[in-house]
C-alpha positions as CSV (number, residue, x, y, z in Angstrom):
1,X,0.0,0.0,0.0
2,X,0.9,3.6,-1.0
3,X,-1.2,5.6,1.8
4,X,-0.3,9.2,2.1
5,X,-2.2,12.2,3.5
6,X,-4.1,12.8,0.2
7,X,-5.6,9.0,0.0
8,X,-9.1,8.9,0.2
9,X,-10.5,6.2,3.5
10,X,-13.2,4.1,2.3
11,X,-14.8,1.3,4.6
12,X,-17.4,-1.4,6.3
13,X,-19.4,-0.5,9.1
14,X,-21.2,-3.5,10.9
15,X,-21.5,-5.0,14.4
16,X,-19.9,-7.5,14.2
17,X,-17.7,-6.5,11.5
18,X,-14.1,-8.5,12.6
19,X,-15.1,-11.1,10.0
20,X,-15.2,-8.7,7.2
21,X,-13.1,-9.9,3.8
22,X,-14.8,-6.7,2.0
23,X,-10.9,-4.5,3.5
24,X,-8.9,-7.8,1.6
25,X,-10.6,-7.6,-1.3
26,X,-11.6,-4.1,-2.5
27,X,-7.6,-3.7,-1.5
28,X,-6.6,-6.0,-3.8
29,X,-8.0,-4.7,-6.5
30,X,-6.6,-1.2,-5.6
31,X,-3.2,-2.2,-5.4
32,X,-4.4,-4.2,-9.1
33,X,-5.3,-0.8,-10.4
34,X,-2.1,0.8,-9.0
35,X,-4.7,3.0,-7.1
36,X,-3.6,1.9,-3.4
37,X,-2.0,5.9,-3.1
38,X,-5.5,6.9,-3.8
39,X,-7.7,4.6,-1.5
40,X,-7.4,2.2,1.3
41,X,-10.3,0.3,2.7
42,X,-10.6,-0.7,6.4
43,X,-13.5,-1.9,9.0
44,X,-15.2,-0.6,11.4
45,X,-17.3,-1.8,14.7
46,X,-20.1,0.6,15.2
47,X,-22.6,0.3,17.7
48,X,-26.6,0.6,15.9
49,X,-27.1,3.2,18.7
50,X,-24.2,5.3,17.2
51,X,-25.2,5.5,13.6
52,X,-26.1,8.7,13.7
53,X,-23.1,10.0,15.1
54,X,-21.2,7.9,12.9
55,X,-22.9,9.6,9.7
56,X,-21.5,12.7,10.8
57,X,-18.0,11.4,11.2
58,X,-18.5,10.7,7.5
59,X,-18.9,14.4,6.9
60,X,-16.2,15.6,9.4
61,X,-13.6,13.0,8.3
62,X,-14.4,13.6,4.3
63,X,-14.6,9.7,4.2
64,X,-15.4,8.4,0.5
65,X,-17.6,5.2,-0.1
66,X,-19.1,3.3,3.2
67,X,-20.6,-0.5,2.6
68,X,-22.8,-1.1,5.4
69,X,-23.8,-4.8,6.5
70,X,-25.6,-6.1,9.4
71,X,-27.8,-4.5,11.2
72,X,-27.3,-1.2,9.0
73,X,-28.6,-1.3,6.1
74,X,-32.2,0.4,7.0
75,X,-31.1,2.6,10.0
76,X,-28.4,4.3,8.0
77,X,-30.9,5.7,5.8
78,X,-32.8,8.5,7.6
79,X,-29.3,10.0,7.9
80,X,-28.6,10.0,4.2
81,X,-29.3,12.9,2.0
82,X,-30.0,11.6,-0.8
83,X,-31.4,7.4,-1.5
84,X,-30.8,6.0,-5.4
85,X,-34.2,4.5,-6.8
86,X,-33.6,1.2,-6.6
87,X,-32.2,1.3,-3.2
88,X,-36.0,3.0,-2.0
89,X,-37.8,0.3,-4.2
90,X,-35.6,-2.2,-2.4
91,X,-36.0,-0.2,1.0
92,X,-32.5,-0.4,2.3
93,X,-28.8,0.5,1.5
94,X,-25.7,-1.3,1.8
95,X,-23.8,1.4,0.2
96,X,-23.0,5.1,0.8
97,X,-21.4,7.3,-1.4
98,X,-19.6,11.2,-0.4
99,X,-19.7,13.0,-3.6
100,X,-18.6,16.5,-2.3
101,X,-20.4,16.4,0.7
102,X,-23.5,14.8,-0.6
103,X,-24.3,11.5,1.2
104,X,-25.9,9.2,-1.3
105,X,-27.2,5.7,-0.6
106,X,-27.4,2.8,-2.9
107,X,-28.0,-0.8,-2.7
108,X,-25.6,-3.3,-4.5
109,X,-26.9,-6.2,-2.8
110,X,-29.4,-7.5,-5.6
111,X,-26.6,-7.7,-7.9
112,X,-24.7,-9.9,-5.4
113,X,-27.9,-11.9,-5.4
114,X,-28.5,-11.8,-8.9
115,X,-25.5,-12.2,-10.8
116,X,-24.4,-15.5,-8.9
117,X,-27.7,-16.7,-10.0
118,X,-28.0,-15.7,-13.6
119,X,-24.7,-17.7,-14.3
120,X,-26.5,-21.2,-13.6
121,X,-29.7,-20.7,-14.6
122,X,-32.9,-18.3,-15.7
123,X,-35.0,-17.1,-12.8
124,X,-37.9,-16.6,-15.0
125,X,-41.0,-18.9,-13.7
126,X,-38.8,-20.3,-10.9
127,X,-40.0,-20.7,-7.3
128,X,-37.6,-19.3,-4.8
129,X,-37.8,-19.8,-1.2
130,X,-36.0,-16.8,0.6
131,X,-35.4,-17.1,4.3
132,X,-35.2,-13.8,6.1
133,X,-36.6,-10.3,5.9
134,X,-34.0,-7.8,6.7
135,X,-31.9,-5.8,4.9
136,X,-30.3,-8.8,2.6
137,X,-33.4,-10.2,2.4
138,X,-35.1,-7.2,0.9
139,X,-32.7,-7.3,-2.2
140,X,-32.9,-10.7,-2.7
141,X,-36.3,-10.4,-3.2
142,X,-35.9,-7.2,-5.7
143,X,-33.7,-9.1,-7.2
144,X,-35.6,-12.5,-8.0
145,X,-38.8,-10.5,-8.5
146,X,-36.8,-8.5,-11.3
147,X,-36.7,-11.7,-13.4
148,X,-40.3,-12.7,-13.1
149,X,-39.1,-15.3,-10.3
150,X,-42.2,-16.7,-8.4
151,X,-41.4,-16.0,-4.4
152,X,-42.4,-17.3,-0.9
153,X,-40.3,-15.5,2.1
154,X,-40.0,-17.2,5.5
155,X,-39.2,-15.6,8.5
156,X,-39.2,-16.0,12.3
157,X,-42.2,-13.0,12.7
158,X,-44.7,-13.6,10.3
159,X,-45.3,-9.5,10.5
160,X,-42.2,-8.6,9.1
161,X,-42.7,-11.6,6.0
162,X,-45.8,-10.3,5.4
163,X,-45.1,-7.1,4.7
164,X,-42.3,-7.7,2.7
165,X,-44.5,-10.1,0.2
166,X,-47.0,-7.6,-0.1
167,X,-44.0,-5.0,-1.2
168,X,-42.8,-7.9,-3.8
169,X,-46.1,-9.9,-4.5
170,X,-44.9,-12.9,-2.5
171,X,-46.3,-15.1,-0.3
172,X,-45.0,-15.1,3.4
173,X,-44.4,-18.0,5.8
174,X,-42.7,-18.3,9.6
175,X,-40.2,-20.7,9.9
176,X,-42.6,-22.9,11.3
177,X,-43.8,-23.7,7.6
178,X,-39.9,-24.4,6.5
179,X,-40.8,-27.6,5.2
180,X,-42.7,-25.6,2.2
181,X,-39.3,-25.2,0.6
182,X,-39.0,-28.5,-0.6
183,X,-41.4,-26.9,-3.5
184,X,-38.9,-24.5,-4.3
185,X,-36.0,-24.8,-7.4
186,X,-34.1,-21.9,-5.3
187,X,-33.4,-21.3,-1.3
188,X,-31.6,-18.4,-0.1
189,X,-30.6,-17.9,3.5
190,X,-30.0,-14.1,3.9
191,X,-30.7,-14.3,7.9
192,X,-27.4,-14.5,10.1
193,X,-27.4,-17.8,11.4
194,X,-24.3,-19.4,10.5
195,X,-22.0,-16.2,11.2
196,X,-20.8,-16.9,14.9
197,X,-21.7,-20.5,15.2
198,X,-21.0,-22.3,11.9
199,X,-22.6,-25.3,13.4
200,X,-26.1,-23.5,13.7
201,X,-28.3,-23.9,10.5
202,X,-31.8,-22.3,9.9
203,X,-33.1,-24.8,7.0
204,X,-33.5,-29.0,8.5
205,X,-31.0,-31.2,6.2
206,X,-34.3,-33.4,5.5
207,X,-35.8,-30.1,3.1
208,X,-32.8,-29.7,1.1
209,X,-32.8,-32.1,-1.9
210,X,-30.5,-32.7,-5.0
211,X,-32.7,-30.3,-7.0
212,X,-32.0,-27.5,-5.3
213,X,-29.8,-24.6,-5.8
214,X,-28.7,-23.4,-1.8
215,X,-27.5,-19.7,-1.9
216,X,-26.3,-18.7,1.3
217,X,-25.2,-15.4,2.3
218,X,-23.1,-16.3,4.7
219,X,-19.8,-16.3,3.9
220,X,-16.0,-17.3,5.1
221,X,-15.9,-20.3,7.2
222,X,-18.3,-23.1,5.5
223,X,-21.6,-23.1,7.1
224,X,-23.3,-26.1,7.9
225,X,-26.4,-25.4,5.6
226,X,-23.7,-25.6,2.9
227,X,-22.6,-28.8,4.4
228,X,-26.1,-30.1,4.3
229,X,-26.3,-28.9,1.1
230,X,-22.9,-30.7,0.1
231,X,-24.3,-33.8,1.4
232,X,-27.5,-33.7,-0.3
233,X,-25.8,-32.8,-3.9
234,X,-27.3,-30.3,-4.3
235,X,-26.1,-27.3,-6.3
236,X,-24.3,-24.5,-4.1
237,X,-23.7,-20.9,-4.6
238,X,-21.4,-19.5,-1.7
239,X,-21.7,-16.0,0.4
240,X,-18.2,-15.0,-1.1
241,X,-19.7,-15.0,-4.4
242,X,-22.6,-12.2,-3.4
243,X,-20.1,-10.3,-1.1
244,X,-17.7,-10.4,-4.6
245,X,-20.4,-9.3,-6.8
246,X,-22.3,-6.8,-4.9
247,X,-18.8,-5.3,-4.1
248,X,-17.8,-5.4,-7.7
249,X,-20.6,-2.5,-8.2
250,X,-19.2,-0.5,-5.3
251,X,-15.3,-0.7,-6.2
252,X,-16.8,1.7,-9.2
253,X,-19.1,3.6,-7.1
254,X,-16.6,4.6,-4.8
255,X,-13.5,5.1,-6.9
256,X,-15.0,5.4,-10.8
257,X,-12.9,2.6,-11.9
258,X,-14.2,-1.0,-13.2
259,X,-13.3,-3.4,-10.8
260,X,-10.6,-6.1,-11.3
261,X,-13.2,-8.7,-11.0
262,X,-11.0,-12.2,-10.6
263,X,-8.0,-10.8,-8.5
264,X,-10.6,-9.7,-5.8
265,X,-12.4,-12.6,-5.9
266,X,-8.8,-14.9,-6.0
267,X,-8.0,-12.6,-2.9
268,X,-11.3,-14.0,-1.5
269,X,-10.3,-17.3,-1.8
């Protein structure tokens, strides 16, 4: 790295955030680029409570691009000046932008959905089961609904499924219907379970079936759902690919250049 007083501080904010691979990777492709004197990428722990605070740190500390992951990605936003379309449609943001001062907030998400998706097969007329409602969830399900996908979300508060299928024209479970997934070509796990304890999984092995295509967010250490999903050969798209993908689109939001797509996912790897 190149860093010198005029290098612009991009980062992550999450709690937790230690697990992070998004500093590795968008720093690899800097250094790529040769742009590692003009940006450096790091993590931060920040406290939901703080957010608010932490927004104006943004201003004070003239800091460029911000990814937010969990549990960001809605509180962030009342904060913002200004939301892109999609990321109101999709009702969250996982990425902020300082463009002289202006704090703009975008959602790169669905792509990180999407594009792992669109490389194995066409979404049009398939039946995805998506597990979770939050912030993650809420682009998956732009995402799939984009292509004409048919949807059912599942989540532990029917309330909060609910109102996100009536947003996407979905049909909402609780996780006490998890069994309805074996009538699904797609699941995607976009809750958190599998991030501290790898061992924890929120989908039964006895659902998952050789048919399937498993998608779970989750990403790093292998989770037992993609374990399960291993052992049930079914077809599996990993976390890294999402977080690669959905940080693809902010490498160029933040820094203008087109990302080096296969050295930051090798430096995922």
């Amino acid at each position: 790295m190149k860093i010198t007083a005029q290098t612009k501080i991009c980062m992550v904010i999450g709690d937790p955030v230690e697990h992070s691979l998004s500093p590795q990777m968008h720093n690899a492709g800097y250094v790529a680029l040769h742009v590692d004197d003009e940006y450096v990428y790091v993590a931060c722990r920040i406290d939901i409570n703080q957010i608010e605070n932490f927004v104006k740190g943004i201003r004070a500390m003239n800091i460029q691009g911000v990814s937010c992951t969990i549990p960001h990605k809605l509180v962030v936003m009342p904060f913002l000046d200004e939301i892109d379309e999609v990321a109101k449609k999709i009702g969250a943001v996982n990425t902020i932008v300082n463009e002289n001062g202006k704090l703009i907030g975008y959602n790169t998400d669905w792509l990180g959905i999407l594009k792992p998706l669109e490389k194995i097969t066409k979404l049009e007329n398939k039946t995805v089961a998506l597990i979770g409602a939050g912030g993650a969830g809420r682009a998956a399900a732009y995402a799939v609904k984009s292509q004409k996908a048919k949807l059912m979300i599942f989540n532990r508060t029917f309330d909060k499924a609910q109102a996100l299928a009536e947003e996407f024209g979905a049909e909402a479970h609780t996780l006490a219907d998890i069994e309805n997934v074996k009538d699904s070509d797609i699941i995607i796990n976009t809750t958190s379970v599998g991030l501290k304890n790898k061992n924890e999984t929120i989908l039964p092995k006895q659902y998952i079936t050789n048919n399937h295509i498993i998608f779970d967010a989750v990403y790093g250490e292998e989770t037992q759902l993609v374990k399960d999903a291993k052992e049930k050969h079914a077809q599996i798209i990993s976390g890294i690919e999402m977080l690669l993908y959905q940080g693809v689109e902010q490498f160029k939001l933040f820094t203008g250049y087109d990302a080096p797509v296969e050295i930051m996912r090798k430096s995922l790897l």
